[in-house]
C-alpha positions in Angstrom: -104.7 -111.5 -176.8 -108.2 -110.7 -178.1 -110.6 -108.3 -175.7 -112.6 -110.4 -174.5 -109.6 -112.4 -173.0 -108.2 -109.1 -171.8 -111.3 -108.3 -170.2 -111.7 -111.7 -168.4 -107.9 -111.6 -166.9 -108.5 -108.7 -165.9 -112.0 -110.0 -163.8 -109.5 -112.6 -162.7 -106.7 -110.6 -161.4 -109.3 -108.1 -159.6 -111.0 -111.0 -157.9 -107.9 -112.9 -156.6 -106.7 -109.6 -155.1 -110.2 -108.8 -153.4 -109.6 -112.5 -152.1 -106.1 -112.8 -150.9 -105.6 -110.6 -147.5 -101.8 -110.5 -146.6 -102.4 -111.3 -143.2 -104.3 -114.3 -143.4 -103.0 -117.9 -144.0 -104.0 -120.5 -145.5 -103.7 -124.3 -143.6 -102.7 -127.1 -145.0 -106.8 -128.4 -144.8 -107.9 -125.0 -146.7 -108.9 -123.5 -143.6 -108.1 -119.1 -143.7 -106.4 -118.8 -140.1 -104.6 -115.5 -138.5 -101.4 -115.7 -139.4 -99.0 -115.6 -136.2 -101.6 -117.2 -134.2 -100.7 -121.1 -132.8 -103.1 -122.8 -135.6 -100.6 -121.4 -137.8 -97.5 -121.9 -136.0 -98.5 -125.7 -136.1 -99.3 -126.2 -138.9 -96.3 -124.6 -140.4 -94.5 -127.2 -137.9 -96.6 -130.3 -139.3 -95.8 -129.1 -143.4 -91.8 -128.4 -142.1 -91.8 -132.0 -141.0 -93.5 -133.0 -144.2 -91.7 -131.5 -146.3 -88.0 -132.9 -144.7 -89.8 -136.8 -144.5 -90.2 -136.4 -148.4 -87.0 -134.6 -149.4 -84.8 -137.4 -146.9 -86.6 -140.0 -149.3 -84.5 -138.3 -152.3 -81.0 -139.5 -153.2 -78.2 -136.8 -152.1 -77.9 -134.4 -155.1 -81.1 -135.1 -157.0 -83.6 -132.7 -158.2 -85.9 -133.6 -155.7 -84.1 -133.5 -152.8 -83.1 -129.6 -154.1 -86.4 -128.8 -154.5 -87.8 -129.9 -151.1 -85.0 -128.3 -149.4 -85.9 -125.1 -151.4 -89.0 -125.3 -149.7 -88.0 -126.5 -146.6 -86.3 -122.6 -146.6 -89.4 -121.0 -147.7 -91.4 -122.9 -144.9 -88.9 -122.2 -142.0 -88.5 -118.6 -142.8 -92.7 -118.5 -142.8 -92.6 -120.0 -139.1 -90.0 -117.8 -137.6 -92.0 -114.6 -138.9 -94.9 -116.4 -137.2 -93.8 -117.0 -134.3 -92.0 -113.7 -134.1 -95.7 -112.5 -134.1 -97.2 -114.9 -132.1 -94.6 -113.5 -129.3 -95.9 -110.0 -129.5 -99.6 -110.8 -129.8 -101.5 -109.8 -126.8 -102.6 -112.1 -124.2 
């Protein structure tokens, strides 16, 4: 790579770490929500169901369907740290 293309990854990588906080989440509308809180505990819910509607419209054994349930992992692991969270927030 030339400098100047260094120099601008660099700027890149900086900036998306300044704006990604590891305690935050993202909703499915773009909105930046605690995570753990019940926003996020629904909307993990609403992309869960998503996700399964979309991967039941594959064939058994296709890419698709592998994919979506590869997701469908990612997503349910997501909600039970959140709602392991939610449950020791304070009222």
């Amino acid at each position: 790579m030339q400098p100047v293309q260094l120099y601008v990854n660099q700027i890149l990588i900086e900036s998306f770490r300044k704006n990604v906080e590891p305690n935050y989440y993202v909703t499915i509308r773009g909105q930046k929500i605690t995570f753990g809180n019940k926003n996020c505990i629904s909307d993990l819910e609403y992309r869960i169901g998503d996700a399964a509607r979309v991967r039941d419209s594959y064939p058994a054994r296709s890419d698709g369907r592998v994919y979506f349930s590869g997701i469908l992992r990612i997503l349910r692991r997501e909600l039970a740290a959140a709602k392991k969270i939610y449950q020791n927030l304070p009222e």
